[in-house]
C-alpha positions, 0 to 999 in steps of 0.5 A: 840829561832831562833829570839833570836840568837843574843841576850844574855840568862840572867837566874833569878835562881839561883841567886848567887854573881859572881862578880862585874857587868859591870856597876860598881856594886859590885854584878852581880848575874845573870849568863848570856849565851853570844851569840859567836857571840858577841866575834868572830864578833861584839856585839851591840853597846848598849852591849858595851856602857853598859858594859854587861856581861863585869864584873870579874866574878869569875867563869872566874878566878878561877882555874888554868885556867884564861879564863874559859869560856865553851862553850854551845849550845841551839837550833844549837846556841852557846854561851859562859858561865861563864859570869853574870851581876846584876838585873838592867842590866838584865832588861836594857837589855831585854827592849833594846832588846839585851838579853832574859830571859829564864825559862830553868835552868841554866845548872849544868854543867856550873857551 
């Protein structure tokens, strides 16, 4: 996971509408781990252009916290939760290189 530091984990289960997508999309159905490093220092130029993981997602808004974003930690990296996209900018992503898929299951606790 070193090498992935600073790319995004994007998790194909379980799939569920978290929103809209960043690319303007109705439905992001991907929940997807930001690297922290992308929101305390800079993110990819690419990650910008393309909206990535800039969508509502509900699970940020709902409550009566409205920045719900947890934090959460793999292999000494941390990221931030609570952010999703839909399938096509999962797999822009990875072909661009800033984002990886994983076989871990998402976390209950981050959900």
């Amino acid at each position: 996971m070193g090498e992935n530091n600073c790319r995004a984990v994007i998790y194909g289960d379980p799939e569920d509408v978290y929103g809209p997508c960043g690319c303007g999309i109705d439905i992001a159905t991907l929940p997807v781990l930001i690297p922290r490093t992308w929101i305390v220092e800079d993110k990819p130029l690419e990650v910008e252009e393309h909206g990535f993981g800039t969508g509502l997602d509900y699970r940020r808004i709902s409550g009566f916290n409205h920045n719900c974003v947890q934090e959460h930690e793999i292999d000494s990296i941390e990221f931030l939760a609570n952010f999703s996209c839909c399938r096509e900018c999962a797999e822009r992503a990875v072909k661009c290189g800033y984002a990886v898929w994983t076989d871990r299951e998402y976390s209950m606790v981050l959900m």
